[in-house]
ZANUTI-677935 format. One record per residue (C-alpha): x, y, z; residue in one letter. Coordinates in nm, 4 decimals. Layout:
# ZANUTI-677935
<pt px="X" py="Y" pz="Z" residu="A"/>
...
END
This chain:
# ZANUTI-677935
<pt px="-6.7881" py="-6.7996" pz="-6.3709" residu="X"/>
<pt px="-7.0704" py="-6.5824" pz="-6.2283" residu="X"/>
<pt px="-7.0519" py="-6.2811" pz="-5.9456" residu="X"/>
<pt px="-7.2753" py="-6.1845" pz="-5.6766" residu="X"/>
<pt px="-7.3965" py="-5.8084" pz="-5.7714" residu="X"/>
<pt px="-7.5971" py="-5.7202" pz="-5.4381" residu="X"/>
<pt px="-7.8144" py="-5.3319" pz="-5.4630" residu="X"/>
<pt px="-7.6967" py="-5.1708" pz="-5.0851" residu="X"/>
<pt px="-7.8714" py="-4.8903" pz="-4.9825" residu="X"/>
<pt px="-7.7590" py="-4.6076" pz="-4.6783" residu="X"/>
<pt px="-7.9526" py="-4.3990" pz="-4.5837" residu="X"/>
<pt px="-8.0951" py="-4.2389" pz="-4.9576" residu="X"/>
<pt px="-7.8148" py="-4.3491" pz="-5.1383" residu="X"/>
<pt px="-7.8142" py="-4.6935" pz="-5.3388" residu="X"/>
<pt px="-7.5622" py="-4.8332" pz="-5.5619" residu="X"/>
<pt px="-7.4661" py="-5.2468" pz="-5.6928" residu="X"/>
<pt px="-7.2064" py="-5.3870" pz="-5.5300" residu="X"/>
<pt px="-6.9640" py="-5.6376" pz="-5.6501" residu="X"/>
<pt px="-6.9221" py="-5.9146" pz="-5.3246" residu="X"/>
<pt px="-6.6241" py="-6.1150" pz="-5.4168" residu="X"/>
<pt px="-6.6161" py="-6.4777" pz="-5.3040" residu="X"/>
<pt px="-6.2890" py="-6.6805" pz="-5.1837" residu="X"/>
<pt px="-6.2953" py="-6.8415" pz="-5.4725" residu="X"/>
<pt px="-6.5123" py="-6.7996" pz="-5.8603" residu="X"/>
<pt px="-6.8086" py="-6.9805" pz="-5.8455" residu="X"/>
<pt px="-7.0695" py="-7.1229" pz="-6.1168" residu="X"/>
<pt px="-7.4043" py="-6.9940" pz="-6.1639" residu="X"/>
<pt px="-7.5154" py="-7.2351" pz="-5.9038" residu="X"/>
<pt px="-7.2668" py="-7.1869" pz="-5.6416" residu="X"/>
<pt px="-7.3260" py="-6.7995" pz="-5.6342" residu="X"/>
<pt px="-7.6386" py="-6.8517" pz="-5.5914" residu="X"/>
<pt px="-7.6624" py="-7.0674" pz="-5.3283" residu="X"/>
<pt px="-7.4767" py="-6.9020" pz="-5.1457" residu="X"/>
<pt px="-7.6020" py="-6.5420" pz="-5.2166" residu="X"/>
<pt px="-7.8281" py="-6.4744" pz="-4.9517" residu="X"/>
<pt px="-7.5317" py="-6.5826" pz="-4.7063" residu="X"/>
<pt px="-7.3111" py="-6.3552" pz="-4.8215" residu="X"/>
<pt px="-7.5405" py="-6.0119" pz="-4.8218" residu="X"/>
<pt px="-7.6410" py="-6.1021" pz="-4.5235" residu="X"/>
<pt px="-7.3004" py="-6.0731" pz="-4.3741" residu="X"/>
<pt px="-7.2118" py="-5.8196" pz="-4.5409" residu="X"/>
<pt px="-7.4898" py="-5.5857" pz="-4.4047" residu="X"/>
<pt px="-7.3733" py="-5.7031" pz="-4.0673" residu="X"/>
<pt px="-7.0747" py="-5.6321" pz="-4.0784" residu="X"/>
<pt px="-7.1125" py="-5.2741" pz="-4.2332" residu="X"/>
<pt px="-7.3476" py="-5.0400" pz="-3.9578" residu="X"/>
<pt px="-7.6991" py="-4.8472" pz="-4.1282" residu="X"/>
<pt px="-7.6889" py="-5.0553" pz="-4.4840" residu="X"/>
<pt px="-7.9586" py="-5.2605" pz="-4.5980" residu="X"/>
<pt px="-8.0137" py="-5.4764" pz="-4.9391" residu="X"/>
<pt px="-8.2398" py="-5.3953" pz="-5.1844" residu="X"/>
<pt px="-8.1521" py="-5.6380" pz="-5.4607" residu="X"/>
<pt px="-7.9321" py="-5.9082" pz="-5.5494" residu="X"/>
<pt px="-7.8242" py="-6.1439" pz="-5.8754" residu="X"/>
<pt px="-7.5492" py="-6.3485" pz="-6.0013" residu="X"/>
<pt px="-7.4232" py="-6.2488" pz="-6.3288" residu="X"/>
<pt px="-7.1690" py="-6.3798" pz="-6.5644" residu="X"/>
<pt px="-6.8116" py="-6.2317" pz="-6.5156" residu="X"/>
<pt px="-6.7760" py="-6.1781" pz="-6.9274" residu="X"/>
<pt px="-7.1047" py="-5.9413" pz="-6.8543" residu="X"/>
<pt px="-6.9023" py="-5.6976" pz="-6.6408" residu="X"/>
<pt px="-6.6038" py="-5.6239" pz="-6.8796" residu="X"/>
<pt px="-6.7234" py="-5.2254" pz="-6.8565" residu="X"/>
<pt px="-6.6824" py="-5.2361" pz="-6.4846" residu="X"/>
<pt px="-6.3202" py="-5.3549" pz="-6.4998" residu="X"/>
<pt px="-6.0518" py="-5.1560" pz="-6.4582" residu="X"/>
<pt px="-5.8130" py="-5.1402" pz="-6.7299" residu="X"/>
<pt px="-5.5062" py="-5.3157" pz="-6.7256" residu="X"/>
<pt px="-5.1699" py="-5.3377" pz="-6.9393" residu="X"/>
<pt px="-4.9602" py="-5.6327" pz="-6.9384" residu="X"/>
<pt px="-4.6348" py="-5.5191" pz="-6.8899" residu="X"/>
<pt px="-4.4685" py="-5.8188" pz="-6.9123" residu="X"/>
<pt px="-4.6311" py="-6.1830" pz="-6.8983" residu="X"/>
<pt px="-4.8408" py="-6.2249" pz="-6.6014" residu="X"/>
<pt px="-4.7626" py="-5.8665" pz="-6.4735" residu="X"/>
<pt px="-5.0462" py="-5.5956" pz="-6.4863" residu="X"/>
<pt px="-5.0612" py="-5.2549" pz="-6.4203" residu="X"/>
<pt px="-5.3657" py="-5.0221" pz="-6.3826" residu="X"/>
<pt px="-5.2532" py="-4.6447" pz="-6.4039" residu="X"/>
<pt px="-5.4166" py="-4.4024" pz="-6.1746" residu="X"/>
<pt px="-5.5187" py="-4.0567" pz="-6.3025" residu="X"/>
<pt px="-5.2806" py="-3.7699" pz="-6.1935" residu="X"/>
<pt px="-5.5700" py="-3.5678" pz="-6.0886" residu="X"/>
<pt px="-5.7290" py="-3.4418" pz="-5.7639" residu="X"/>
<pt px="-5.9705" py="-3.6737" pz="-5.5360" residu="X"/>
<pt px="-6.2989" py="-3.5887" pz="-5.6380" residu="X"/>
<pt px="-6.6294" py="-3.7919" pz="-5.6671" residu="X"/>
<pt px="-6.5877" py="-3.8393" pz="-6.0999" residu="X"/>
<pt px="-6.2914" py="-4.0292" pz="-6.0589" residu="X"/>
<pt px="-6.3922" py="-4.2047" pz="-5.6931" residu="X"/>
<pt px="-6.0696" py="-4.1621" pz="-5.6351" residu="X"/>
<pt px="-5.8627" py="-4.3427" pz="-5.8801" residu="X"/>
<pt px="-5.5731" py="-4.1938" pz="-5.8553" residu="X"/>
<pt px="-5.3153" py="-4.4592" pz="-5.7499" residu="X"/>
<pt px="-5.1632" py="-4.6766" pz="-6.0172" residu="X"/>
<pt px="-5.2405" py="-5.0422" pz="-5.8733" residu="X"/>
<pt px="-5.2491" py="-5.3852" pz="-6.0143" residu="X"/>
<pt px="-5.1328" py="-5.7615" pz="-6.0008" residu="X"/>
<pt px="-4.9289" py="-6.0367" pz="-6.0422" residu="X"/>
<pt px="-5.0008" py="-6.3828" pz="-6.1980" residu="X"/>
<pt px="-4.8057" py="-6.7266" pz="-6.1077" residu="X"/>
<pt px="-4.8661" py="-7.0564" pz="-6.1742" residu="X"/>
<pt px="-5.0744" py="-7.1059" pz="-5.8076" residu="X"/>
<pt px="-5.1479" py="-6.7409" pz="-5.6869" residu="X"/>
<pt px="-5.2455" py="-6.3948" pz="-5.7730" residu="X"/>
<pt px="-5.1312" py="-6.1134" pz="-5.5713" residu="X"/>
<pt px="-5.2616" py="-5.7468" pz="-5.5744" residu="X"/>
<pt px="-5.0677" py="-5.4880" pz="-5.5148" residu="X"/>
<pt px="-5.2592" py="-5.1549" pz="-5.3578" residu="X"/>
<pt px="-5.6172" py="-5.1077" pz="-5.3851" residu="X"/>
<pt px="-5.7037" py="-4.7397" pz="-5.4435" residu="X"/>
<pt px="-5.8752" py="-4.5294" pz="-5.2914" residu="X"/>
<pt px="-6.2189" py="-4.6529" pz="-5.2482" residu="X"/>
<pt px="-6.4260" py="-4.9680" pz="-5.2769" residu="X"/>
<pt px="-6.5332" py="-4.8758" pz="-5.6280" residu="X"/>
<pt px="-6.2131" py="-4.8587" pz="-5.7413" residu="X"/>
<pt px="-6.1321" py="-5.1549" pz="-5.5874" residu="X"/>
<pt px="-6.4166" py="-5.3439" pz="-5.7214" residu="X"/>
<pt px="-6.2653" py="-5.2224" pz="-6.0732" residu="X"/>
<pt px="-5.9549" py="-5.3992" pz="-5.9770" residu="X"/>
<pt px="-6.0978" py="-5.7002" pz="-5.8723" residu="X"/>
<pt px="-6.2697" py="-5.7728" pz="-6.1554" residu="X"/>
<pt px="-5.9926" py="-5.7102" pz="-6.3680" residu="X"/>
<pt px="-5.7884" py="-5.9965" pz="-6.2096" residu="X"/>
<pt px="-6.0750" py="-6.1770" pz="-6.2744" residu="X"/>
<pt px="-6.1037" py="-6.1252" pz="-6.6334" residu="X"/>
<pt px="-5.7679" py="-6.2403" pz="-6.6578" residu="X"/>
<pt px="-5.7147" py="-6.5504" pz="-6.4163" residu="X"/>
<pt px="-5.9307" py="-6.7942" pz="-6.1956" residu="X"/>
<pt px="-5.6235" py="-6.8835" pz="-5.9767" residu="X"/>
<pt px="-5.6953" py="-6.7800" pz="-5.5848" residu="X"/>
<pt px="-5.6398" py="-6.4058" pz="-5.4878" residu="X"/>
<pt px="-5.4363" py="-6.5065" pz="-5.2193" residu="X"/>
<pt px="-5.2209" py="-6.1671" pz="-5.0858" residu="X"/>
<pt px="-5.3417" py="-5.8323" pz="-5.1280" residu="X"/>
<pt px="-4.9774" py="-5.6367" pz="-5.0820" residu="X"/>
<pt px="-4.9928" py="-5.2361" pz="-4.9381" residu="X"/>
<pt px="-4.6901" py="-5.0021" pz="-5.0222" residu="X"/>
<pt px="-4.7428" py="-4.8042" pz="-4.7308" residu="X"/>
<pt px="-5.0545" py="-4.6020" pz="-4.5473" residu="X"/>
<pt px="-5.1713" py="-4.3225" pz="-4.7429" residu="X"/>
<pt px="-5.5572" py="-4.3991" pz="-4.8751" residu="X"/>
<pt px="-5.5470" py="-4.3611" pz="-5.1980" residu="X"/>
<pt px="-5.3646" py="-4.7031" pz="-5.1569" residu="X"/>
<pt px="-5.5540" py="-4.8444" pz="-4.9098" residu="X"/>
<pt px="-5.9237" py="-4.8158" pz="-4.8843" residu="X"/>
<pt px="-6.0202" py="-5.0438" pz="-5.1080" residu="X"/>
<pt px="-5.8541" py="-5.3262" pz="-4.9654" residu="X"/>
<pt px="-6.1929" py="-5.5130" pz="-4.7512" residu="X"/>
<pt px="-6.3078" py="-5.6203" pz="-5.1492" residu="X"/>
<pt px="-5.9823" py="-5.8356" pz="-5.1561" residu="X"/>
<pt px="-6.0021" py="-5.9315" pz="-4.8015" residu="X"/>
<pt px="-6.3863" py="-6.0551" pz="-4.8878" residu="X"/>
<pt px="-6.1879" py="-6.2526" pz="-5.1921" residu="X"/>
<pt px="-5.9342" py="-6.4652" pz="-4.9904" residu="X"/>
<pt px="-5.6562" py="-6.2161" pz="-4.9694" residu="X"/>
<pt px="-5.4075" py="-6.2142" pz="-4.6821" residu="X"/>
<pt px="-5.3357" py="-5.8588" pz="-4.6737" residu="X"/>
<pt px="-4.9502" py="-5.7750" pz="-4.6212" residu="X"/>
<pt px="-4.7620" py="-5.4377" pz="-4.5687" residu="X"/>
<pt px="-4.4929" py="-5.3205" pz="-4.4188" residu="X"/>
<pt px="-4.4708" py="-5.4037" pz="-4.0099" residu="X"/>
<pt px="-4.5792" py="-5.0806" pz="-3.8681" residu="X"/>
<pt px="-4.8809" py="-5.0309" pz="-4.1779" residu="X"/>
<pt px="-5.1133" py="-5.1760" pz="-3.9098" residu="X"/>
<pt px="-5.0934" py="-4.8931" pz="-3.6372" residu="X"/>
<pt px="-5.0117" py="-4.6215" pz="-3.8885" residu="X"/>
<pt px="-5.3275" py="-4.7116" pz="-4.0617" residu="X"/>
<pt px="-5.5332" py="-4.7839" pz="-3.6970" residu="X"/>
<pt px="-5.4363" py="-4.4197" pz="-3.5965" residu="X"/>
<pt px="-5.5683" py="-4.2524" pz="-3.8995" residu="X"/>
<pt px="-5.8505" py="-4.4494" pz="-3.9982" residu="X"/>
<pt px="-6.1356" py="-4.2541" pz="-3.8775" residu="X"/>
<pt px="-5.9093" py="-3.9293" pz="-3.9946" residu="X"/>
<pt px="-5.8897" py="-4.0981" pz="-4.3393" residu="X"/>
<pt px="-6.2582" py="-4.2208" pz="-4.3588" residu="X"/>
<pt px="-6.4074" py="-3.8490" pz="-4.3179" residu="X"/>
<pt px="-6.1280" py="-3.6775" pz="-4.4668" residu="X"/>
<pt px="-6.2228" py="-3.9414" pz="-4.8162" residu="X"/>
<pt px="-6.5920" py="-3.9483" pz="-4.7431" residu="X"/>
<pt px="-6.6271" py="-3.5554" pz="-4.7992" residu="X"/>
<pt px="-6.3261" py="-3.5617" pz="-5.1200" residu="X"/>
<pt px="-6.5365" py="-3.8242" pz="-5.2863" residu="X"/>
<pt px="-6.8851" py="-3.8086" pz="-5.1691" residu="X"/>
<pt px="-7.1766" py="-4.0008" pz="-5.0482" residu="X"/>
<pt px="-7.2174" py="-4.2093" pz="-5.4153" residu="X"/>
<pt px="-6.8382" py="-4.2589" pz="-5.4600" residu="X"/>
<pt px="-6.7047" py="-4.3623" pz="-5.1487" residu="X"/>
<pt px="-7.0144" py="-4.5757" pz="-5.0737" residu="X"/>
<pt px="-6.9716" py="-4.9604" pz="-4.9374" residu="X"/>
<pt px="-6.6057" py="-4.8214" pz="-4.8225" residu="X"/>
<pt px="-6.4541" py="-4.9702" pz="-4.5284" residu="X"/>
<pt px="-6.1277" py="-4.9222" pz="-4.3904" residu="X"/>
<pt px="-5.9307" py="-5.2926" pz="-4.2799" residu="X"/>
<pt px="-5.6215" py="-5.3123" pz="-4.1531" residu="X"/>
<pt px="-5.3168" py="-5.5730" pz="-4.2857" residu="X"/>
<pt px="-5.3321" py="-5.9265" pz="-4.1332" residu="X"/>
<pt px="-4.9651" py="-5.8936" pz="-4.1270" residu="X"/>
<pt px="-4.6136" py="-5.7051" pz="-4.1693" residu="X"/>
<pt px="-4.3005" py="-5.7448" pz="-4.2921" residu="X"/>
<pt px="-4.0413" py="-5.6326" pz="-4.0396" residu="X"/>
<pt px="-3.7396" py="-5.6624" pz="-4.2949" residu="X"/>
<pt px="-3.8381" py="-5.9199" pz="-4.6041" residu="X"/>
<pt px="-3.8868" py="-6.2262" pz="-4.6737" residu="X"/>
<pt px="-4.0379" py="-6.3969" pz="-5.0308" residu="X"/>
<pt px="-4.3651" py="-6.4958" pz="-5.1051" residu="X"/>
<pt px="-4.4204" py="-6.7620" pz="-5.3967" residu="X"/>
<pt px="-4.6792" py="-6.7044" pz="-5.6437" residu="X"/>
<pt px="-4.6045" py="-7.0787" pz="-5.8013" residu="X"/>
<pt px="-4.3269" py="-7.0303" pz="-6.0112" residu="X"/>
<pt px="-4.3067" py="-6.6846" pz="-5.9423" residu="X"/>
<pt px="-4.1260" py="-6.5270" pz="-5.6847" residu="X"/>
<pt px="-4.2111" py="-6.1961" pz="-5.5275" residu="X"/>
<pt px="-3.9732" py="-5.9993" pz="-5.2651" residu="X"/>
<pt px="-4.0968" py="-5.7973" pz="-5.0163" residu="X"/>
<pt px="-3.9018" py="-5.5493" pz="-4.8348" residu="X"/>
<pt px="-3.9846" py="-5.2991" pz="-4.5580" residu="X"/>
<pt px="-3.7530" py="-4.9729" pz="-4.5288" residu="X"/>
<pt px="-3.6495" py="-4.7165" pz="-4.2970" residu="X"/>
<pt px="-3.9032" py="-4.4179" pz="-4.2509" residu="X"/>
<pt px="-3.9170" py="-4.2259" pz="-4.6570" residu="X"/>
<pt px="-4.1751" py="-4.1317" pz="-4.8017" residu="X"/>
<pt px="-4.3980" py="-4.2745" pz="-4.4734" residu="X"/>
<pt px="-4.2766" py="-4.4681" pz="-4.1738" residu="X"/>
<pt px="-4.3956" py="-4.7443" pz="-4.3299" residu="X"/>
<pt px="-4.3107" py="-4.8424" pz="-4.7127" residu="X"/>
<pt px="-4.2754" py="-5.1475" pz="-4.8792" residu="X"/>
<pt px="-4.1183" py="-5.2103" pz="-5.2050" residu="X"/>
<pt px="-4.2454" py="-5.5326" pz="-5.4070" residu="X"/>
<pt px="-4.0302" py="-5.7110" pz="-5.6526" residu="X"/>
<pt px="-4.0822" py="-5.9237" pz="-5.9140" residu="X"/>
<pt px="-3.7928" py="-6.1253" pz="-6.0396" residu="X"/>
<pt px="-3.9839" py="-6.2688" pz="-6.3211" residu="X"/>
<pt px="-4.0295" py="-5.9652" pz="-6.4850" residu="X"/>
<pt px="-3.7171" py="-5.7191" pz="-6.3074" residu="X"/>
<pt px="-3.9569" py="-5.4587" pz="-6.1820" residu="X"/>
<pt px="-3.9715" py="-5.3089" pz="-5.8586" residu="X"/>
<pt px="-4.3016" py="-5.1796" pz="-5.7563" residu="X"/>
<pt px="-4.1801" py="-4.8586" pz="-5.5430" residu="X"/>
<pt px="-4.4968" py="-4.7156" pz="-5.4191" residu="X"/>
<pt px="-4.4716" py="-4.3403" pz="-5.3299" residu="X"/>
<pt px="-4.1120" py="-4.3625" pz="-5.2965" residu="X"/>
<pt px="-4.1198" py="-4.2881" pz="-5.6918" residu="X"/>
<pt px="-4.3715" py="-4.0092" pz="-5.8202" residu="X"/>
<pt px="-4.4142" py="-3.9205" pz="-6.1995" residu="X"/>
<pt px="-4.5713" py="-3.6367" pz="-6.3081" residu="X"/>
<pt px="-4.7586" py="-3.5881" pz="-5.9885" residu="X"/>
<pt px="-4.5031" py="-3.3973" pz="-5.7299" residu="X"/>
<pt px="-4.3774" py="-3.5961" pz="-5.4943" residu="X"/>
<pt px="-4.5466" py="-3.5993" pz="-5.1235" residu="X"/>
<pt px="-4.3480" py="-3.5788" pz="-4.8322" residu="X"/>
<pt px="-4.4955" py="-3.7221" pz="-4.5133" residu="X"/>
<pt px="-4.2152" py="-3.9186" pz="-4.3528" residu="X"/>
<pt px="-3.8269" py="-3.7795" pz="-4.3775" residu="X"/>
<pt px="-3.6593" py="-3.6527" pz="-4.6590" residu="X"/>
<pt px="-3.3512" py="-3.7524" pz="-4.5339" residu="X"/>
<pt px="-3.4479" py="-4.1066" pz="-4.4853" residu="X"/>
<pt px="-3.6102" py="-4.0727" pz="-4.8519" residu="X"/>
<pt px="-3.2703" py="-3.9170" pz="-4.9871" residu="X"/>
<pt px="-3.1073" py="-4.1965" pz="-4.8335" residu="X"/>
<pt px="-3.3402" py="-4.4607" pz="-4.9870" residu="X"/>
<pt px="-3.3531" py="-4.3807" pz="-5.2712" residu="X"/>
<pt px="-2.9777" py="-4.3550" pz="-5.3117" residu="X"/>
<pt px="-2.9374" py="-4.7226" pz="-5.1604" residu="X"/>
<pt px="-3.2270" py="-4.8792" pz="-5.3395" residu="X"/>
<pt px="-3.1110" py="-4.7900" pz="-5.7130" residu="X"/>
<pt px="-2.8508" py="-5.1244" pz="-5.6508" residu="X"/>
<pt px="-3.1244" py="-5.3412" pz="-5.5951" residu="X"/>
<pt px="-3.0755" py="-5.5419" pz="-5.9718" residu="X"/>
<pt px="-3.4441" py="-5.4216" pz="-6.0984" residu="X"/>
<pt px="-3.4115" py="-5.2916" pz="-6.4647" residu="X"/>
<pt px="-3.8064" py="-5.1851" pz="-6.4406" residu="X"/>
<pt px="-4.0677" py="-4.9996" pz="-6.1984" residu="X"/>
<pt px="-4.4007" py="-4.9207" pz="-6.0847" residu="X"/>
<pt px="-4.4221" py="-4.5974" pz="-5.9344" residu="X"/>
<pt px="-4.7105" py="-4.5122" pz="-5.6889" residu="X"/>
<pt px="-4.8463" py="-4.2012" pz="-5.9257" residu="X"/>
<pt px="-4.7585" py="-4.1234" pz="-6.3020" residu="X"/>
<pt px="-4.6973" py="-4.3536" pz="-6.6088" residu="X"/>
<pt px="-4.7165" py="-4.7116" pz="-6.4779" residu="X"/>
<pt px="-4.3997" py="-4.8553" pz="-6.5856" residu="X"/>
<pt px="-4.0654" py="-4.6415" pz="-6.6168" residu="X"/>
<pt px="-3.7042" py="-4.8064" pz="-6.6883" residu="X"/>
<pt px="-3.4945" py="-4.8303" pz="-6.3259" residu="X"/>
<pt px="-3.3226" py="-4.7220" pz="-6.1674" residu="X"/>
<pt px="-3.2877" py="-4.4049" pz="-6.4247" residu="X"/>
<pt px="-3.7078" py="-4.3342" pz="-6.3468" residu="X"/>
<pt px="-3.6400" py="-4.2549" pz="-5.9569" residu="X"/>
<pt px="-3.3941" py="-3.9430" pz="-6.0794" residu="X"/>
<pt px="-3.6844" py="-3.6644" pz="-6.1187" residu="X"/>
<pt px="-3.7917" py="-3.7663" pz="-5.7012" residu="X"/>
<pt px="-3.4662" py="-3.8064" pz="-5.6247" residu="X"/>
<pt px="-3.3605" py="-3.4386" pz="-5.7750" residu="X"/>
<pt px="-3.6838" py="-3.2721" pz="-5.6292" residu="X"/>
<pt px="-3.6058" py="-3.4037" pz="-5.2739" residu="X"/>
<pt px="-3.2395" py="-3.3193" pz="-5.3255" residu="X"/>
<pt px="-3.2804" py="-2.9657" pz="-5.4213" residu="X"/>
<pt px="-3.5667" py="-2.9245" pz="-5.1719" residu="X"/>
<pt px="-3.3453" py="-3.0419" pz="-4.8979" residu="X"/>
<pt px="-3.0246" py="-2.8150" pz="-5.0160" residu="X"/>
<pt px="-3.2641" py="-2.4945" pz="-5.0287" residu="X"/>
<pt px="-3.4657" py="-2.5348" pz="-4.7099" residu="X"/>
<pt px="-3.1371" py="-2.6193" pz="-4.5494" residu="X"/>
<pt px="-2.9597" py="-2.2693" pz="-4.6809" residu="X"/>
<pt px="-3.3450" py="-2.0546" pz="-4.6124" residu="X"/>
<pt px="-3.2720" py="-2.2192" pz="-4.2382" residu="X"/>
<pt px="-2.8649" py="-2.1250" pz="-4.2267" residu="X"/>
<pt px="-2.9802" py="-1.7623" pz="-4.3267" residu="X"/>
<pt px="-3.2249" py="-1.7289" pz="-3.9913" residu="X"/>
<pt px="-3.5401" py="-1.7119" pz="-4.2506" residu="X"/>
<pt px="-3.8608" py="-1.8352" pz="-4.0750" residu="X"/>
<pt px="-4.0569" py="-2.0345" pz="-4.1337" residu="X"/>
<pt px="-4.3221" py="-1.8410" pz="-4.3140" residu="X"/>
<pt px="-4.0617" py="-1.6644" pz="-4.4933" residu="X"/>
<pt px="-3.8983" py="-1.9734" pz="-4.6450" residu="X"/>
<pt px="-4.2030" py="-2.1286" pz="-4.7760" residu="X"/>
<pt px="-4.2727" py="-1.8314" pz="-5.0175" residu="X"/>
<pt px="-3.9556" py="-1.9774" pz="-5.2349" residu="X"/>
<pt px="-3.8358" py="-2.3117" pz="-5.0946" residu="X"/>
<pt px="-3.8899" py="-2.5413" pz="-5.4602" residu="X"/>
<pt px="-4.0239" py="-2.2909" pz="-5.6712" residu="X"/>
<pt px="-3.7913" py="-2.3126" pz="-5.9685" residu="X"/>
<pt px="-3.8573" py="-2.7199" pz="-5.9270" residu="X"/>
<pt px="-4.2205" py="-2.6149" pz="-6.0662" residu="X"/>
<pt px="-4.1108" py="-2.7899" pz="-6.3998" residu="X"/>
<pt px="-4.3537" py="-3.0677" pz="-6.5046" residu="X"/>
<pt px="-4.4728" py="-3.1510" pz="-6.1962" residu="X"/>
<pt px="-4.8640" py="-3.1663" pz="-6.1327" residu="X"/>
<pt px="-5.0432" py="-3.0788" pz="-5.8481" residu="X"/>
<pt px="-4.7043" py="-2.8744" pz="-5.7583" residu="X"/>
<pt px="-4.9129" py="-2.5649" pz="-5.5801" residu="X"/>
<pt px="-5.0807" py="-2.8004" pz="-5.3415" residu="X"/>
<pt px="-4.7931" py="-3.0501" pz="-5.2300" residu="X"/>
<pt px="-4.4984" py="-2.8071" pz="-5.2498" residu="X"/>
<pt px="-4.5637" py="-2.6125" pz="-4.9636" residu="X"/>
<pt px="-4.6597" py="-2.8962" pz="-4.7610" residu="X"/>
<pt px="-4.2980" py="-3.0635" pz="-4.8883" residu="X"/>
<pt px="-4.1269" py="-2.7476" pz="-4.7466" residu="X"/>
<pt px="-4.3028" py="-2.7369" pz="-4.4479" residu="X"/>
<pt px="-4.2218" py="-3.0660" pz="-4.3398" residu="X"/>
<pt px="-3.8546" py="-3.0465" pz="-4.4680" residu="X"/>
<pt px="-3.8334" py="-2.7283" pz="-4.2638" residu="X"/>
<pt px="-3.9749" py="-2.8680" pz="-3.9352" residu="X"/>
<pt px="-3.6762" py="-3.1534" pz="-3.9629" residu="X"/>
<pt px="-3.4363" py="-3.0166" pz="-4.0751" residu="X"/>
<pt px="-3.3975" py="-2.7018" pz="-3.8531" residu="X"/>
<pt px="-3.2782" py="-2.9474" pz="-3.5731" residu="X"/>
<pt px="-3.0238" py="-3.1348" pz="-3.7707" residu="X"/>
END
C-alpha cells in the first residue's frame, strides 16, 4: 500500500505532509488521484501552497510512525511524554492510540498537532488495512484534539462527548495561537482545528466487528465534557484526563463533579486503563487512587484555608503543597488546581 507525501509550504516554512486517503491505495491509485487530493487540501487550508508531491510505500515510513504497544490483542497504546509543550516534542504529550476489530479501526485522541497525528496514523497503518472509521475524543483540551483533521481526511467519523463540539468551537482560535506559539511555526505546521461530527449525550456502543466499544459521556470532571471509552474485549477503560500518572492532575471543570466520578466510575467492571498522561496502561480501578487522593486532599485543604477566612492569595501559597510527591509538572498545575478549587468551592 503506498501514501501520498505532498511538500506544503507557508509562508518560509516547508515541511512533507502525510495526506491520508479514505481508504489504502496501490501505487496506482495514489497516484491517480494525487493531484486531487493536494489540490484540496491547499483549498481548504488559507496561505499554503505545494511544492512537491510522491507516493511512497507505507513499509518506507516505519521511522515516521509513532510507536505503539499492544496491550492486549488488537489494542494499542502510544504513550505521550510527561513533558512540557515545546516545538522538540510537537507536542506529544498525550498518550493516544487504537483499537482493531474484525471490520473497523477506531482512534482514540489525536495529540496535539498534525505531526503527531500523522505519527499516529501511520501507525494504524502499519498494523491494519481495515477502514479508520471513528476517530473517538476524551474531552476538549488540545493536546487531545488538534490532530484530529488527519483522521477526518482518512474516513473517520469523529465522536466525543455531546457538548465537545461547542466547548471546542469556543476555544478554537484561543487554542490555535495559544499551540502555534508553544510549538512553533515548523511543529504545529499543516494544523487545523475540526470539530466532532457528533456527541454522545449519555452512551451508546459502537461495533468494531466483533469488537464492542462503549462510549459514555459524564457529568462536568475533569472538563464539561469527558468521555470514557471501553473496551470489553480487552477490560480496559480508556479514562482520558479523568486519570493522570505522573503528570499532576489538571483541573478545569469541578472537583466535586471529578470526586464524584471518580468514586462512581471505579464499579464500572474494567480490570485495566488508559489514562490521558503517564504510563499507558495501569491495573483499574486501583490506578485512579493517586487522582483520586490529590483531588481529595486538595478539596479538604482549600475547603479548611476557606472556613479560616484566608484569601485567596493567601491560600494558594500552601493549598497541595505536601501532595508535591511524584507528581510532574506540580509547580505549574498546582496553583492553577487551587485556584479553581477555591473559586467553587467558596460558594458551596
Amino acid at each position: 500500500m503506498f501514501e501520498l507525501l505532498v511538500t506544503l509550504c507557508l509562508s518560509t516554512v516547508c515541511a512533507e505532509r502525510v495526506l491520508p486517503a479514505a481508504m489504502p491505495t496501490d501505487k496506482a491509485q495514489c497516484e491517480a488521484s494525487m493531484n486531487a487530493r493536494s489540490t484540496g487540501w491547499v483549498k481548504a487550508h488559507e496561505g499554503y501552497r505545494v511544492k512537491g508531491q510522491r507516493c511512497v510505500a507505507i513499509e518506507t515510513l516505519d521511522d515516521r510512525a509513532a510507536k505503539t504497544t499492544e496491550t492486549s490483542p488488537g489494542h494499542f497504546v502510544h504513550e505521550g511524554l510527561v513533558e512540557p509543550v515545546g516545538p522538540k516534542n510537537a507536542g506529544d504529550i498525550a498518550n493516544t492510540g487504537f483499537i482493531v476489530g474484525d471490520k473497523a479501526v477506531a482512534v482514540i485522541d489525536a495529540g496535539s498537532s498534525r505531526k503527531v497525528a500523522e505519527a499516529l496514523y501511520l501507525a494504524v497503518r502499519s498494523k491494519t488495512q481495515l477502514p479508520i472509521r471513528y476517530l473517538l475524543l476524551t474531552h476538549m483540551h488540545p493536546d487531545h484534539t488538534l490532530g484530529a483533521e488527519v483522521f477526518k481526511e482518512a474516513g473517520a467519523e469523529i465522536v466525543g462527548s455531546a457538548a465537545l463540539q461547542q466547548a471546542m468551537a469556543s476555544r478554537a482560535e484561543a487554542y490555535t495561537a495559544n499551540l502555534k506559539r508553544l510549538l512553533g511555526d515548523d511543529a504545529f505546521h499543516g494544523t487545523k482545528i475540526v470539530l466532532s461530527d457528533r456527541g454522545v449525550a449519555d452512551s451508546e456502543t459502537i461495533d468494531l466487528g466483533q469488537r464492542e466499544l462503549e462510549l459514555r459521556a459524564h457529568p462536568t470532571a475533569h472538563t464539561n465534557n469527558d468521555l470514557t471509552i471501553y473496551d470489553k474485549t480487552s477490560s480496559t477503560v480508556w479514562m482520558g484526563d479523568l486519570v493522570f500518572l505522573t503528570h499532576t492532575p489538571a483541573l478545569d471543570g469541578s472537583i466535586v463533579g471529578w470526586i464524584k466520578l471518580l468514586s462512581e466510575l471505579r464499579k464500572n467492571g474494567a480490570k485495566h486503563m488508559v489514562p490521558g498522561h503517564g504510563p499507558g496502561r495501569a491495573a483499574y480501578p486501583d490506578g485512579a487512587k493517586p487522582t483520586l487522593g490529590y483531588l481529595t486532599s486538595l478539596a479538604q485543604q482549600t475547603r479548611k484555608a476557606i472556613k479560616a477566612g484566608e484569601s485567596l492569595n493567601t491560600a494558594l501559597k500552601h493549598i497541595g503543597q505536601d501532595l508535591r510527591g511524584d507528581w510532574k509538572e506540580f509547580d505549574e498545575f498546582n496553583p492553577r488546581n487551587a485556584t479553581s478549587a477555591y473559586v467553587e468551592l467558596e460558594w458551596e
